[in-house]
N, CA, C and O atoms as a GROMACS GRO file, in nm:
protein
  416
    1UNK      N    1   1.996  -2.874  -2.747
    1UNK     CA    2   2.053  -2.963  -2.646
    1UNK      C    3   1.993  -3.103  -2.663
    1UNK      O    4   1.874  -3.132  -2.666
    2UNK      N    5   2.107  -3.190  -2.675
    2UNK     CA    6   2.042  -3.305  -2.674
    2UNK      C    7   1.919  -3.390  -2.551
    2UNK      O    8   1.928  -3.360  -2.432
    3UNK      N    9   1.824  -3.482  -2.591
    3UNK     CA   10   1.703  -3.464  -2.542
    3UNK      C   11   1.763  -3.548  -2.401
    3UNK      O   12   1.692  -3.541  -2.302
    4UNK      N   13   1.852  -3.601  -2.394
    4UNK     CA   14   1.874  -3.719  -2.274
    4UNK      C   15   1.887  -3.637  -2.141
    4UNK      O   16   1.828  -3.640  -2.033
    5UNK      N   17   2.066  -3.505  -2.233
    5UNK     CA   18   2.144  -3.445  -2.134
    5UNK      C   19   1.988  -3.375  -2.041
    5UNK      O   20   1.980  -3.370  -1.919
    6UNK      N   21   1.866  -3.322  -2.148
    6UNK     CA   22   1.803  -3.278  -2.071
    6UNK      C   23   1.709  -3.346  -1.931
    6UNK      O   24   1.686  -3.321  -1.812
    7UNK      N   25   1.688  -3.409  -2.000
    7UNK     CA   26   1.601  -3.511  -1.896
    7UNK      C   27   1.717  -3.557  -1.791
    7UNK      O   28   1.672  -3.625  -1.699
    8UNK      N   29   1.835  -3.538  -1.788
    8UNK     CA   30   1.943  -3.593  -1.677
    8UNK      C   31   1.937  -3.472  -1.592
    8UNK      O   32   1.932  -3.469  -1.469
    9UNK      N   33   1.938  -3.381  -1.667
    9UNK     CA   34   1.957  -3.225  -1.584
    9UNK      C   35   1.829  -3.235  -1.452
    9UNK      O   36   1.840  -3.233  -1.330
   10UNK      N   37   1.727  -3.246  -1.529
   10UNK     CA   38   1.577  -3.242  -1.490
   10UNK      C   39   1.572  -3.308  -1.382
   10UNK      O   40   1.509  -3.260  -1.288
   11UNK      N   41   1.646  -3.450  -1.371
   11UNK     CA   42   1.662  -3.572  -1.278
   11UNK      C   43   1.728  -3.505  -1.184
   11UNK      O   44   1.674  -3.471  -1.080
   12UNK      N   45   1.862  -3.477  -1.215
   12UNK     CA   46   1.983  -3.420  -1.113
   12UNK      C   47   1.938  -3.298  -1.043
   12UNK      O   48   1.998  -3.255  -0.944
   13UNK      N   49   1.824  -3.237  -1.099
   13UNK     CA   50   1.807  -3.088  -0.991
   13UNK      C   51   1.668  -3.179  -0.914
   13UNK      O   52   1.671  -3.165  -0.792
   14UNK      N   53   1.598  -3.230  -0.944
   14UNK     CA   54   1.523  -3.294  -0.896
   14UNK      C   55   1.556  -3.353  -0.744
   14UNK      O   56   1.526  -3.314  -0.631
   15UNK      N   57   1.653  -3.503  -0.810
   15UNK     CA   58   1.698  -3.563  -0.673
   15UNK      C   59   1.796  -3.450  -0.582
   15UNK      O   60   1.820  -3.472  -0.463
   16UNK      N   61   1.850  -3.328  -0.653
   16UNK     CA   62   1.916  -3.261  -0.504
   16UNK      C   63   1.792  -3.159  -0.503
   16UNK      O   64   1.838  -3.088  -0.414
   17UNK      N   65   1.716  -3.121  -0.524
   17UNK     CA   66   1.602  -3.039  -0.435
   17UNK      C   67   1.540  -3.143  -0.366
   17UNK      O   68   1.425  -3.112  -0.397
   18UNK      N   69   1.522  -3.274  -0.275
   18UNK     CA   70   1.492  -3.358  -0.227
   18UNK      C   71   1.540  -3.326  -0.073
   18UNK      O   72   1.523  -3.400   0.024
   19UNK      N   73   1.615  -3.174  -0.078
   19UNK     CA   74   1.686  -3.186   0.054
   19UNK      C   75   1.608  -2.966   0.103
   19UNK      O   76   1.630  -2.877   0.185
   20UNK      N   77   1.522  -2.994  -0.017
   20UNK     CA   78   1.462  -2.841   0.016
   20UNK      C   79   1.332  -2.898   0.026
   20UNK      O   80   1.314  -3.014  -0.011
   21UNK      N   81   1.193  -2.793   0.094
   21UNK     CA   82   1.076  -2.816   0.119
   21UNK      C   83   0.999  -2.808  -0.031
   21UNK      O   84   0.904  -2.876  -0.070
   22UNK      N   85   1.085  -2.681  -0.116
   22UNK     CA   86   0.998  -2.698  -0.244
   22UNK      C   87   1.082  -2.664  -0.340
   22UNK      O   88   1.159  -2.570  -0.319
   23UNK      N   89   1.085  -2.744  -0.484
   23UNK     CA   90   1.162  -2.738  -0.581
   23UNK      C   91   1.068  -2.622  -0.670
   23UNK      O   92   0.948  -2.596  -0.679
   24UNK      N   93   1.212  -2.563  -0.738
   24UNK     CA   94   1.212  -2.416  -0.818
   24UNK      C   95   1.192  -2.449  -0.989
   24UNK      O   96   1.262  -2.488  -1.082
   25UNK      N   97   1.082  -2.415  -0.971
   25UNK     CA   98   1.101  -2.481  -1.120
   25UNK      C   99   1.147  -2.363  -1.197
   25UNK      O  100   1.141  -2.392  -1.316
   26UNK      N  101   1.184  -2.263  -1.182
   26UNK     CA  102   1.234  -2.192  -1.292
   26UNK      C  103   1.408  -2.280  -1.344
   26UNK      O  104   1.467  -2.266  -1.451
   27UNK      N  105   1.441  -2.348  -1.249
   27UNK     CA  106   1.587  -2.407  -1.243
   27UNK      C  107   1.541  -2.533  -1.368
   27UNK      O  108   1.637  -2.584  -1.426
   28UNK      N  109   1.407  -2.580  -1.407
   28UNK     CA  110   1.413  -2.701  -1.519
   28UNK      C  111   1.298  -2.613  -1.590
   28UNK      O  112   1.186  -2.664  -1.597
   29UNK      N  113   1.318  -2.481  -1.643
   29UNK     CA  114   1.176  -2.426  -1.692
   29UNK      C  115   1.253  -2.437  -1.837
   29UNK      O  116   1.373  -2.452  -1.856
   30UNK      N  117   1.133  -2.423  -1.945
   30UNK     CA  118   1.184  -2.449  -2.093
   30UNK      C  119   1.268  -2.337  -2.114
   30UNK      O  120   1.336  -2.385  -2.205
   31UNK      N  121   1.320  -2.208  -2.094
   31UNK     CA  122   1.392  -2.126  -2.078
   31UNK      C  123   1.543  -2.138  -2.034
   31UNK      O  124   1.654  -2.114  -2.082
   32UNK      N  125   1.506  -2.173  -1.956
   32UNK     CA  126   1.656  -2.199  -1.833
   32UNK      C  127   1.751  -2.329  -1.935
   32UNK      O  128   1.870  -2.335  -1.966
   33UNK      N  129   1.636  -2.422  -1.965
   33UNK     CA  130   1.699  -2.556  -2.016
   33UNK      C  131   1.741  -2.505  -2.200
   33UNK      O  132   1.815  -2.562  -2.281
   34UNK      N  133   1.657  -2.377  -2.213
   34UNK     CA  134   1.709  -2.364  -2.345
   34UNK      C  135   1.642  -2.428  -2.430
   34UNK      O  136   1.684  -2.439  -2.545
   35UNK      N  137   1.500  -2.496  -2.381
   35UNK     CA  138   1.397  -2.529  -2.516
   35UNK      C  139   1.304  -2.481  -2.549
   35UNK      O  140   1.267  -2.395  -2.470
   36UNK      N  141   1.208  -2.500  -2.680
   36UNK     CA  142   1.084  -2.443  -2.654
   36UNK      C  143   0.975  -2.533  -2.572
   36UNK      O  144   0.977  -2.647  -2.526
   37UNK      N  145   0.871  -2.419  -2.577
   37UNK     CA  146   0.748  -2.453  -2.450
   37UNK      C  147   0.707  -2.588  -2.484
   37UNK      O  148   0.665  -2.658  -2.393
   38UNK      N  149   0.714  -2.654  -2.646
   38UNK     CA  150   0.638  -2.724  -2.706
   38UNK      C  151   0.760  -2.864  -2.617
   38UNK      O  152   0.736  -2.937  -2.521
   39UNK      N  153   0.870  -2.854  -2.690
   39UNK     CA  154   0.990  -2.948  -2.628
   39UNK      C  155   0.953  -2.975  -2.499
   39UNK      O  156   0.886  -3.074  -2.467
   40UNK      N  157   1.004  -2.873  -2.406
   40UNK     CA  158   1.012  -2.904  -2.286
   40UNK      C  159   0.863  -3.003  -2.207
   40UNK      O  160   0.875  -3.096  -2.127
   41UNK      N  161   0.728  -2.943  -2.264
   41UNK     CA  162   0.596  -3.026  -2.208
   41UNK      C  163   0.606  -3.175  -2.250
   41UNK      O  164   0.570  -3.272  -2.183
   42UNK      N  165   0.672  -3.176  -2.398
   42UNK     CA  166   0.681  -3.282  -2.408
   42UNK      C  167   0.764  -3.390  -2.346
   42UNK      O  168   0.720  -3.503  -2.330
   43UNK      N  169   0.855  -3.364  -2.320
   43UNK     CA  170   0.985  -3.451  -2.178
   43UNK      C  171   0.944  -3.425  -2.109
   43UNK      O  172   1.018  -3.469  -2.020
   44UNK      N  173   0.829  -3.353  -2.040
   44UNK     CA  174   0.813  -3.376  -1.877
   44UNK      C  175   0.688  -3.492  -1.905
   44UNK      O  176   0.690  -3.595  -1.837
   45UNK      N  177   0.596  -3.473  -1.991
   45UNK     CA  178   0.508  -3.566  -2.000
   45UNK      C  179   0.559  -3.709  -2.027
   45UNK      O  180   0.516  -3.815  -1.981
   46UNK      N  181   0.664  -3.687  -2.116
   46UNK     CA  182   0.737  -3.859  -2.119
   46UNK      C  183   0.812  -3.918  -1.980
   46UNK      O  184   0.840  -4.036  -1.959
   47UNK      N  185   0.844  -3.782  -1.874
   47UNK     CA  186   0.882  -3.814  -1.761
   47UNK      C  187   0.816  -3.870  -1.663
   47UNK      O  188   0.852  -3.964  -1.591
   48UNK      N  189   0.702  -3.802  -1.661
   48UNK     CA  190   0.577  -3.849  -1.558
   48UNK      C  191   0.478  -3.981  -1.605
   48UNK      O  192   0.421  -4.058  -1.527
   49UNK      N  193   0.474  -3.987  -1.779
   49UNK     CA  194   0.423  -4.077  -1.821
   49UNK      C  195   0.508  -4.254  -1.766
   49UNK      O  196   0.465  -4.362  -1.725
   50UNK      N  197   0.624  -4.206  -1.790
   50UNK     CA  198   0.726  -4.374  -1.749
   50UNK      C  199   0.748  -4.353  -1.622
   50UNK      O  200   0.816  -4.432  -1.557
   51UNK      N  201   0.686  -4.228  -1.560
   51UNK     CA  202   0.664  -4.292  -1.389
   51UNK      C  203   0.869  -4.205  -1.334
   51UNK      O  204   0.922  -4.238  -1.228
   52UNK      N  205   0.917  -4.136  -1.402
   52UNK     CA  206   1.025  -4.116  -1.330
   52UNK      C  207   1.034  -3.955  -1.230
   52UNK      O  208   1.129  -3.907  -1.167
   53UNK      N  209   0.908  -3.910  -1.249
   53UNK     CA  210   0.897  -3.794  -1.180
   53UNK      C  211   0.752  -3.774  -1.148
   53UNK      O  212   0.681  -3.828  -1.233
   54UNK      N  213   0.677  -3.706  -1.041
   54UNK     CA  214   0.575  -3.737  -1.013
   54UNK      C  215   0.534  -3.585  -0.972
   54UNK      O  216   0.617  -3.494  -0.979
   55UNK      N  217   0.392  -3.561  -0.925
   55UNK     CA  218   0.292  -3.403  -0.900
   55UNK      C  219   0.340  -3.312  -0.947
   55UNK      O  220   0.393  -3.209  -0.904
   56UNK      N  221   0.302  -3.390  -1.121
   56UNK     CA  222   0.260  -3.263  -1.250
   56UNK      C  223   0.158  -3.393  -1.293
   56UNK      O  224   0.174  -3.514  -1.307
   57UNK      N  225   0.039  -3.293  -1.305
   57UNK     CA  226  -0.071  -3.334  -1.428
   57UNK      C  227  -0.032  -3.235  -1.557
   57UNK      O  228  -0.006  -3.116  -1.566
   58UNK      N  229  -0.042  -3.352  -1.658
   58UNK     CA  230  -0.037  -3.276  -1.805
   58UNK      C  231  -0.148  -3.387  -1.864
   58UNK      O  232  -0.152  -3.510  -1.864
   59UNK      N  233  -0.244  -3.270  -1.917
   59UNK     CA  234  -0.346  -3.282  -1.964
   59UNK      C  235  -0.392  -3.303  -2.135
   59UNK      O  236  -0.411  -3.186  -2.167
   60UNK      N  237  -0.413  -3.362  -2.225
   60UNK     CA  238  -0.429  -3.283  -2.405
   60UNK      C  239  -0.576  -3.246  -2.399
   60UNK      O  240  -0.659  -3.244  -2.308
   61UNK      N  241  -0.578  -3.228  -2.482
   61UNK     CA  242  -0.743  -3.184  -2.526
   61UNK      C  243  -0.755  -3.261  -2.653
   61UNK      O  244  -0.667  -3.327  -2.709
   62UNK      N  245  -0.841  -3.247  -2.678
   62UNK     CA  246  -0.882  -3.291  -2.862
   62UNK      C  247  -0.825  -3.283  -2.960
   62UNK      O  248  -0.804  -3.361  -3.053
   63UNK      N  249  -0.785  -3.130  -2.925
   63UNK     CA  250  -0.702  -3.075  -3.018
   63UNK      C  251  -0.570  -3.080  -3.026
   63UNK      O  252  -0.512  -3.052  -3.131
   64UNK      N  253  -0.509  -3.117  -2.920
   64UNK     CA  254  -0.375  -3.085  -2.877
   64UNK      C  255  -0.349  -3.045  -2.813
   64UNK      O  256  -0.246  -3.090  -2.762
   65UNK      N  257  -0.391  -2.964  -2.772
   65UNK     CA  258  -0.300  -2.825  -2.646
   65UNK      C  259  -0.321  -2.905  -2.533
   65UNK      O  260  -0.405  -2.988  -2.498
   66UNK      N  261  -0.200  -2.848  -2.478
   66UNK     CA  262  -0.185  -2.897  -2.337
   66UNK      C  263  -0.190  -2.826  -2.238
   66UNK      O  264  -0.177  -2.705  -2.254
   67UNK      N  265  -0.206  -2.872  -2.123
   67UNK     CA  266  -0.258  -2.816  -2.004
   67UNK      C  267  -0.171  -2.887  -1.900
   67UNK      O  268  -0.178  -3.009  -1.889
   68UNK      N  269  -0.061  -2.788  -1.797
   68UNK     CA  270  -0.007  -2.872  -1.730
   68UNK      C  271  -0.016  -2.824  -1.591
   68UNK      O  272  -0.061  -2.710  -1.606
   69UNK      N  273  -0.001  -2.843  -1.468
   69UNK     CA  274  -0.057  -2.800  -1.343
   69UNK      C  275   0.085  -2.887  -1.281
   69UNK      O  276   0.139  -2.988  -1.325
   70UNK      N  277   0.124  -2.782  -1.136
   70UNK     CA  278   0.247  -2.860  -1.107
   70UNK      C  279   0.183  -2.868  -0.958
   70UNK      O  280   0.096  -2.784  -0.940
   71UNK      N  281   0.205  -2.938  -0.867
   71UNK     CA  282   0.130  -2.918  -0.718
   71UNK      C  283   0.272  -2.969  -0.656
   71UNK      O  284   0.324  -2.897  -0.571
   72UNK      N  285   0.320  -3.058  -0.683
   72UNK     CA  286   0.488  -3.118  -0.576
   72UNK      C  287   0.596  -3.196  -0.661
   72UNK      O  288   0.623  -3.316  -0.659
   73UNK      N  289   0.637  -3.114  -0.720
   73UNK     CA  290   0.678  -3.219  -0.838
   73UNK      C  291   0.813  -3.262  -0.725
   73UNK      O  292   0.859  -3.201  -0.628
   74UNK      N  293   0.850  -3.398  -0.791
   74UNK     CA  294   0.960  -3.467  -0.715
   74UNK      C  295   0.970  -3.549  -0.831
   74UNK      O  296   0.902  -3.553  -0.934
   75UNK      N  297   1.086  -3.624  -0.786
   75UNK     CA  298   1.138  -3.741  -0.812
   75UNK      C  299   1.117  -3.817  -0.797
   75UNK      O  300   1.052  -3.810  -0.692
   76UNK      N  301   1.124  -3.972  -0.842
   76UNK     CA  302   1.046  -4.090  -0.784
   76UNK      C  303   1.170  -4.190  -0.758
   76UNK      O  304   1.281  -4.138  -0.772
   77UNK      N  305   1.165  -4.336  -0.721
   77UNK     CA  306   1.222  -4.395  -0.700
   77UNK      C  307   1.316  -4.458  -0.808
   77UNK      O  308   1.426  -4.511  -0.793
   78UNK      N  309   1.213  -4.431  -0.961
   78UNK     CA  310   1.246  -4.493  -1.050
   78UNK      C  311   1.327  -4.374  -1.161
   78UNK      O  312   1.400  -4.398  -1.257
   79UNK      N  313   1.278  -4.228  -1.102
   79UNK     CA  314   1.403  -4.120  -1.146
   79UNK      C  315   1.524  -4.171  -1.071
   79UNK      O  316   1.634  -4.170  -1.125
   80UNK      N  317   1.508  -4.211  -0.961
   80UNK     CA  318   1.687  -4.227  -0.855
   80UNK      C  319   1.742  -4.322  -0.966
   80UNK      O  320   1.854  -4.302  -1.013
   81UNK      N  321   1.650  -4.444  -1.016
   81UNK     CA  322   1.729  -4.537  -1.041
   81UNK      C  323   1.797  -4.516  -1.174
   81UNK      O  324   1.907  -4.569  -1.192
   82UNK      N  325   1.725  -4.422  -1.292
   82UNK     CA  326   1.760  -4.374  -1.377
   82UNK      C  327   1.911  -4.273  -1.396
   82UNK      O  328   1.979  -4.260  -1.498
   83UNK      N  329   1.930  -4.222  -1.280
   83UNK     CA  330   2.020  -4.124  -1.274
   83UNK      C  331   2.146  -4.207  -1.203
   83UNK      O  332   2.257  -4.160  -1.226
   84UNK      N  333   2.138  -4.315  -1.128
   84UNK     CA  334   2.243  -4.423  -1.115
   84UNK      C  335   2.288  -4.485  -1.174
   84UNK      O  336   2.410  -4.495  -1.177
   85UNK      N  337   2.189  -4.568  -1.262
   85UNK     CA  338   2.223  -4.619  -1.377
   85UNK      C  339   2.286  -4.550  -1.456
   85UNK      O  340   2.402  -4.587  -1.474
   86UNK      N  341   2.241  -4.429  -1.534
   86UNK     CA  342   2.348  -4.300  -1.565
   86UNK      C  343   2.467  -4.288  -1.574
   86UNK      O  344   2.551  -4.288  -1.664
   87UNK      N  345   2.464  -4.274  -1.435
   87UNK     CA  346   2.618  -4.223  -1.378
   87UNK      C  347   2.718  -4.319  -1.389
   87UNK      O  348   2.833  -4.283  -1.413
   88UNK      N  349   2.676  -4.483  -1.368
   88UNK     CA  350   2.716  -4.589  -1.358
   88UNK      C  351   2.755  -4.617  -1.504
   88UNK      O  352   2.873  -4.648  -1.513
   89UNK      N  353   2.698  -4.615  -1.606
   89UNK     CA  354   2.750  -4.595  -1.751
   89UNK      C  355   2.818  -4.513  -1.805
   89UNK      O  356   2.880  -4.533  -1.910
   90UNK      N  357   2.816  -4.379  -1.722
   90UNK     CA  358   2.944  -4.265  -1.790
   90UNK      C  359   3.073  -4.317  -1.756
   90UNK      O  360   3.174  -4.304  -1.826
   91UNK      N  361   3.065  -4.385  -1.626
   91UNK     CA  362   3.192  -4.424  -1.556
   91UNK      C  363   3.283  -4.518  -1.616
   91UNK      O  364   3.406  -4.516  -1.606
   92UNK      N  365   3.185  -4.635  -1.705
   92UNK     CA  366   3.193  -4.729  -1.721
   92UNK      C  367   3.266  -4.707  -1.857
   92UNK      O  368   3.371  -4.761  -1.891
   93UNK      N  369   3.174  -4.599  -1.946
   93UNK     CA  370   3.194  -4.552  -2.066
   93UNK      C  371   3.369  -4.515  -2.065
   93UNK      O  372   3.458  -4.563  -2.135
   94UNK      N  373   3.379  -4.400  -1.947
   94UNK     CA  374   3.531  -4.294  -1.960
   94UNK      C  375   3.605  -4.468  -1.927
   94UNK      O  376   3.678  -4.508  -2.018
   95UNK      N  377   3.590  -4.541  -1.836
   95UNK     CA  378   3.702  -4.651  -1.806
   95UNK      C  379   3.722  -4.685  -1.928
   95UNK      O  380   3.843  -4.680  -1.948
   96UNK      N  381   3.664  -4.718  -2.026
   96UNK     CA  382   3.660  -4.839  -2.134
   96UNK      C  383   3.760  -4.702  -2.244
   96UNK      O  384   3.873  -4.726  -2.287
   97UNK      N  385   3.702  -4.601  -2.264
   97UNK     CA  386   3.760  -4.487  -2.356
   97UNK      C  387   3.860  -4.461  -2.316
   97UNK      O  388   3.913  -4.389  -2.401
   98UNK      N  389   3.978  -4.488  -2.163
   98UNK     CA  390   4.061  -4.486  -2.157
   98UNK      C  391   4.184  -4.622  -2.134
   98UNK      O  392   4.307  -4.629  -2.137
   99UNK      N  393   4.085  -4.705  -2.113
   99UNK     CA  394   4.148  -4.846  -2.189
   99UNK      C  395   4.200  -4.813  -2.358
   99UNK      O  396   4.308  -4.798  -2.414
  100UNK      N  397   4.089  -4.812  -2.389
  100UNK     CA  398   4.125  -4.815  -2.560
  100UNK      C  399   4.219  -4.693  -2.593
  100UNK      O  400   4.286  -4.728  -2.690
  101UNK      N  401   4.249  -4.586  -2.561
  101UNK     CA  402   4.361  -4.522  -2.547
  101UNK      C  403   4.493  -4.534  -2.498
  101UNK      O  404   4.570  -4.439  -2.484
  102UNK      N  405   4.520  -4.657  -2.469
  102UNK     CA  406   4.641  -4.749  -2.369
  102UNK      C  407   4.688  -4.813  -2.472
  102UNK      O  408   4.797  -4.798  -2.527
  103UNK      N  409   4.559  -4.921  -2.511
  103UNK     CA  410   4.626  -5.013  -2.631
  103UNK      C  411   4.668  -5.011  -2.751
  103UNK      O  412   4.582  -4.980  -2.834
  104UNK      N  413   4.779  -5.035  -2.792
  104UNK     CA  414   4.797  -4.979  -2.920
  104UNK      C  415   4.735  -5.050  -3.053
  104UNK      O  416   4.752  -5.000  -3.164
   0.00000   0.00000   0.00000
C-alpha cells in the first residue's frame, strides 16, 4: 500500500475517534493496515516526529530497535490540517481530471 494512502488512513481514523474516549489501535495496527512491524513504526515515528499525531513515544537504541509506548494517541491540530488539505486536493485533482475529459 502506498505510504501516503497509509498515513491518510491513520489521520482519518484518528480525527473520527476524536468523538470516542479512547482510540483502538488495532483499527491503524501494522496488520490491519497490511504492513510490516518495521514499516508501520516507521510512519508513526515520521508522524509524531512532524508533530501530526501525538501520545506515542518511540524510542531507538544504539542499535536500532525500537521501542514504542502508546499512552493517548490523538491527532493534533496539524494532523486536521493535513487531512483538509488532502481532501481539498483530491477535489481539486477529480475537478481538473474532469475538465480535461470535456475538452477535446
Amino acid at each position: 500500500m502506498d505510504n501516503f494512502k497509509v498515513i491518510y488512513r491513520i489521520l482519518r481514523y484518528l480525527e473520527k475517534a476524536m468523538d470516542y474516549d479512547e482510540s483502538d489501535m488495532d483499527f491503524i495496527s501494522a496488520r490491519h493496515l497490511g504492513l510490516t512491524d518495521q514499516r508501520w513504526l516507521s510512519i508513526m515515528e515520521m508522524l509524531v516526529h512532524d508533530g501530526y499525531i501525538a501520545g506515542i513515544d518511540v524510542k531507538r537504541s544504539i542499535d536500532g530497535d525500537a521501542c514504542i509506548s502508546v499512552s493517548d494517541i490523538r491527532i493534533t491540530l496539524k494532523g486536521l490540517e493535513y487531512l483538509q488539505e488532502n481532501s481539498l486536493m483530491q477535489k481539486a485533482a477529480n475537478s481538473a481530471r474532469g475538465i480535461s475529459e470535456r475538452i477535446p
